[in-house]
N, C-alpha and C positions, 0 to 999 in steps of 0.2 A: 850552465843551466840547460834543463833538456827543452826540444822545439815544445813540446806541450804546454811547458810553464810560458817562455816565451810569445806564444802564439792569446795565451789568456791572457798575459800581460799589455800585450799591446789591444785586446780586444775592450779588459775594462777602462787603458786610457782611453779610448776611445770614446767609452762611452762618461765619461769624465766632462770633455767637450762637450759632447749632443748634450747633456745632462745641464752644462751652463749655456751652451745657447738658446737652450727651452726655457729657458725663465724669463724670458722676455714677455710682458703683459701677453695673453692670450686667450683663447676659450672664453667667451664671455660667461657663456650659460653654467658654468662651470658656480658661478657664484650664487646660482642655487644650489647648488650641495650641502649636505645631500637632502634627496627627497627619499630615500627608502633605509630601509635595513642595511649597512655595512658588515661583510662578512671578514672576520679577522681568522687568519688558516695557522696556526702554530704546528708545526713540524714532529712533537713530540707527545709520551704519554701528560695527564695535566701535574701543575707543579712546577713548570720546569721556570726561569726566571723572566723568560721574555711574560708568559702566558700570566703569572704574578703579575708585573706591571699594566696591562695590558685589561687586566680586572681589578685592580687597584685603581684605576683611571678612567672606566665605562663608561661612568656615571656621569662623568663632570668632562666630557669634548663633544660638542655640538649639539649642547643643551638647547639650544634655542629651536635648532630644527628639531627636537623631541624625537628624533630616527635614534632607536639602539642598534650597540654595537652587538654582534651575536659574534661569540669567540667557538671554532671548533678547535678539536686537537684532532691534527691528522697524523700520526705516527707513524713511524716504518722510513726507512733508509736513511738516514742520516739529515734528515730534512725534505730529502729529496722528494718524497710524494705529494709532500704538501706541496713544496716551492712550483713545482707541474702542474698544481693544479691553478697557481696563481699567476705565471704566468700565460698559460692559456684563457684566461679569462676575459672578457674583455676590460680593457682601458679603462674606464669609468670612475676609478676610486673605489670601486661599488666591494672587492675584491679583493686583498690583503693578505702580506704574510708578515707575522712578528715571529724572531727567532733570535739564534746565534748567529752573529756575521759568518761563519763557518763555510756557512751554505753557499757563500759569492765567493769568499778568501780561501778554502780549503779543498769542497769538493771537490772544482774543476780539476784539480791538479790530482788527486787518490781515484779518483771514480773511475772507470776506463771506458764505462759505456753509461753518457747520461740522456735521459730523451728530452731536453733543454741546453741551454747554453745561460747559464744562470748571469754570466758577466754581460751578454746580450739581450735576454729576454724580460731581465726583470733589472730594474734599477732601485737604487736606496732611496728613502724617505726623508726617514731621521733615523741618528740612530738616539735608544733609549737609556741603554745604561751601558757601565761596564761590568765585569764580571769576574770573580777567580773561580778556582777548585781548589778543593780541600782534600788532603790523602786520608783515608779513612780506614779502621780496620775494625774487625768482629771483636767483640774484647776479649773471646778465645783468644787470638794471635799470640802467640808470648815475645810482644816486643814494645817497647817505652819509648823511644825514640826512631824519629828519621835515621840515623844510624845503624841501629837495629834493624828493621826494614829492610836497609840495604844490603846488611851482611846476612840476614836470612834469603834474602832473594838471592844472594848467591851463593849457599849452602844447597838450597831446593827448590826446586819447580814452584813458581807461583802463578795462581792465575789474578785477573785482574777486572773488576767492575767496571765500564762506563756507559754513558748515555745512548752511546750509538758508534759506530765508525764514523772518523772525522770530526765528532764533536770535539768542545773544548777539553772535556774531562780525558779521553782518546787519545789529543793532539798534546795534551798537557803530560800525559805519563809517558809518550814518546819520546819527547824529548828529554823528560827526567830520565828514562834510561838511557838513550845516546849521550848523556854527560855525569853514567855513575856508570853505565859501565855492564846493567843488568842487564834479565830476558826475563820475561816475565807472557803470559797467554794472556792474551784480551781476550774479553768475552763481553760483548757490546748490549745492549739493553736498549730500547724504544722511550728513553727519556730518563732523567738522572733518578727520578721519583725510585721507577722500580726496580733500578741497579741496585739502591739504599737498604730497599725493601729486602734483596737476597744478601747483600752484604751483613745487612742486623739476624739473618735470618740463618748467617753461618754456610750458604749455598756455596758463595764466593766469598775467601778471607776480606780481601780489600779493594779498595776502589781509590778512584780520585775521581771527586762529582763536585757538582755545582757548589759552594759555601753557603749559598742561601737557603738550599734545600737540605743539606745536611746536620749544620750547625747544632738545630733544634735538638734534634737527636744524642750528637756530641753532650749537649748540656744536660740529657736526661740521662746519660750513662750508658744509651744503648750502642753507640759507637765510641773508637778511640779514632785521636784526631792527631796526626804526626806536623802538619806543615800545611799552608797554602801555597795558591801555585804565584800570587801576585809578589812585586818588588815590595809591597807595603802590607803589615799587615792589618786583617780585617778589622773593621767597627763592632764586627756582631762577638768575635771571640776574640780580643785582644793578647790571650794567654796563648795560643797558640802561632807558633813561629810561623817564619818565612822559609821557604826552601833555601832560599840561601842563607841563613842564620841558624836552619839547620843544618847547615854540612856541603851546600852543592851551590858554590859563588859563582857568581853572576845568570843562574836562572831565574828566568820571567817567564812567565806564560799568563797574561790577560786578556779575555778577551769581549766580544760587547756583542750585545741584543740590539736587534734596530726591526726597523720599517721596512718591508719593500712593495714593491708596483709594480705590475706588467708594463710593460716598456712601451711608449708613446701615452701612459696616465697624463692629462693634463699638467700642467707645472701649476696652474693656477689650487688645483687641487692638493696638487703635494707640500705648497706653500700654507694654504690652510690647515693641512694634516699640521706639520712641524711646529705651526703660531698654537694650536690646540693643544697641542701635546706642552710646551712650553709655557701655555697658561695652564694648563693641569697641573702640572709642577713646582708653580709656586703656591699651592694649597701649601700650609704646614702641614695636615695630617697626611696627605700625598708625602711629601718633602721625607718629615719622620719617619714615620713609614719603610721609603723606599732606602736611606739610610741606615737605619737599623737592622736594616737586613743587607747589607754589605752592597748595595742597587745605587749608586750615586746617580740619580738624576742627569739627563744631558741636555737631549732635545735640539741636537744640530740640523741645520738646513742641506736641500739636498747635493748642492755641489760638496760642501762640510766631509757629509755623508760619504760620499764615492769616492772621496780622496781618501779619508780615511780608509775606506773597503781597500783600496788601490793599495794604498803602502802594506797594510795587513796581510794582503794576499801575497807582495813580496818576499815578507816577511819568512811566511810559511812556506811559502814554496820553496824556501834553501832549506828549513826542516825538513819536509817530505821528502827531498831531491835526498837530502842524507842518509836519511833513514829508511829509505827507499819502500816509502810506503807504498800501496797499492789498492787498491778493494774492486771487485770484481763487479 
C-alpha cells in the first residue's frame, strides 16, 4: 500500500479516538440548538440520494425549535467544493454536508491536490442510508445482457456516464472493469441526475448511476438496465440482477450517504443530529418512502459513523491502489 493511503489511514483512525473521546457530556449551551437557520451543503447537481433524504426528512427534525433546514446543492469536483466549504465553516452545527461517504473514504486517496484534509477537517455525524448503482444504457445500445455489455466493450471503444470522479457510480465501474477485464472512457458529470439526462439523451451510451435516481426511468422504458452494483438486489426493481448473478462473481460495490461536521462541532450537537434523524425515521411515510426507493434507513451515531468511514476507506484504497486511479 502506497505512503498516501497509509498516511490517510492512520489520520482518520485517528480521528476515530478524538471522535469517541468528544462524547463525553459537554457544551452546555449547545442545548439550545438550534436558534437559527441550518445550512445543509450537498456536493452535487439535485436529485442525487443523500439530497432525496435529506428533503424527505426537513420537515419532521427539530420541529420544536421551528428553525428550517435550508438544503443548497454545491456541485463540481467530486464533492469536494462543497465539503470546503463545510469544513471551513465554523463549528456550530450551524453548517452541514450530506453526501456520498466517497468524499472521506475515496477522495483522499484519487485527488492529488485537495485544499482540506477531509479525514481531518470534517468528521461524520450519522450516516443516512446505503446506496447501489445500477449499469444502464440508451436503448439504442444493441445489447440484452451484462454479457453483452462486456463483449461489446471489448469489440469497441466505449465511453461511460457518472456522477462525478470518485463518486460511487465512478468507483463502482472501476472496479467492474478491473475484474472483466474492459477499458472503457469515463466521462464524469456534477451529479447522477444529469449523467441520466445524457445517457436517455444518447450523448453517452451508458452509465452506472445511482438506482434511486435511475430506476424510474428504467421502468418507463427510457433506459436499459443490465445489473446493480450491490451483493443483494434492489427493492425498487427486483427484476434486475446483481453483477454477480450477472456474470462477474464475487463483485460488490455499496456504498452510503451520511452526515458530516467541521471538526471540533460540539458532540452534544452531533448526538442531537443522529436522535433527530433516527426519530425522523421511524415515520412510516419516511420509513416507505426511503425503502422503496432502494434508501434503507440507518441513522448511526458518530463513533458508528467514523468506523464505518474507517473500514470503507480501506476498503477502497486497495481498488484505487489497483487500478491506479488518480485525478488531478
Amino acid at each position: 500500500m502506497s505512503h498516501a493511503i497509509r498516511r490517510t489511514a492512520v489520520r482518520i483512525a485517528a480521528v476515530v479516538t478524538a471522535v469517541a473521546g468528544a462524547l463525553a457530556p459537554s457544551f452546555a449551551s449547545a442545548q439550545a440548538y438550534p436558534t437559527k437557520p441550518i445550512r445543509i451543503l450537498t456536493g452535487f447537481a439535485p436529485g442525487a440520494p443523500g439530497e432525496f433524504v435529506m428533503r424527505l426528512i426537513a420537515d419532521k427534525v427539530f420541529v420544536a425549535s421551528k428553525q428550517p433546514l435550508v438544503i443548497e446543492n454545491r456541485p463540481g469536483a467530486s464533492g469536494n467544493i462543497a465539503t470546503e466549504l463545510v469544513a471551513k465553516a465554523t463549528p456550530d452545527g450551524y453548517t452541514l454536508f450530506v453526501g456520498p461517504d466517497t468524499v472521506v473514504t475515496v477522495n483522499p486517496h484519487i485527488f492529488r491536490k485537495l485544499p482540506i484534509n477531509p479525514a481531518e477537517d470534517l468528521v461524520p455525524v450519522t450516516y443516512l442510508t446505503s446506496t447501489s448503482q445500477t449499469m444502464v444504457c440508451n436503448p439504442s445500445v444493441p445489447v440484452s445482457s451484462l454479457t453483452d455489455y462486456i463483449n461489446l466493450a471489448k469489440s469497441q471503444k466505449l465511453n461511460y456516464a457518472s456522477g462525478g470522479a470518485g463518486v460511487p457510480g465512478h468507483l463502482a465501474m472501476e472496479l467492474f472493469m478491473s475484474m472483466t477485464g474492459i477499458s472503457m472512457t469515463h466521462v464524469p458529470y456534477k451529479g447522477p441526475g444529469p449523467a441520466m439526462q445524457d445517457v436517455m439523451a444518447g450523448v453517452v451510451p451508458c452509465g452506472f448511476l445511482a438506482t434511486s435516481v435511475v430506476v424510474p426511468q428504467v421502468k418507463g422504458g427510457k433506459l436499459k438496465a443490465f445489473a446493480v452494483s450491490s451483493a443483494n438486489r434492489s427493492v425498487m426493481a427486483p427484476d434486475i440482477p446483481t453483477a454477480r448473478e450477472a456474470g462477474v462473481p464475487g463483485y460488490d460495490a455499496t456504498f452510503g450517504e451520511f452526515m458530516l461536521a467541521p471538526r471540533g462541532t460540539p458532540a452534544a450537537i452531533m448526538r442531537q443530529w443522529q436522535e433527530e434523524v433516527a426519530r425522523a425515521f421511524q415515520d412510516p411515510t419516511v420509513r416507505e418512502r426511503m425503502i422503496s426507493n432502494d434508501l434503507p434507513p440507518l441513522a448511526s451515531n458518530a463513533v458508528d459513523s467514523l468506523t464505518r468511514a474507517r473500514s470503507e476507506s480501506a476498503r477502497w484504497a486497495k481498488v484505487v491502489e489497483q487500478v491506479k486511479l488518480q485525478v488531478d
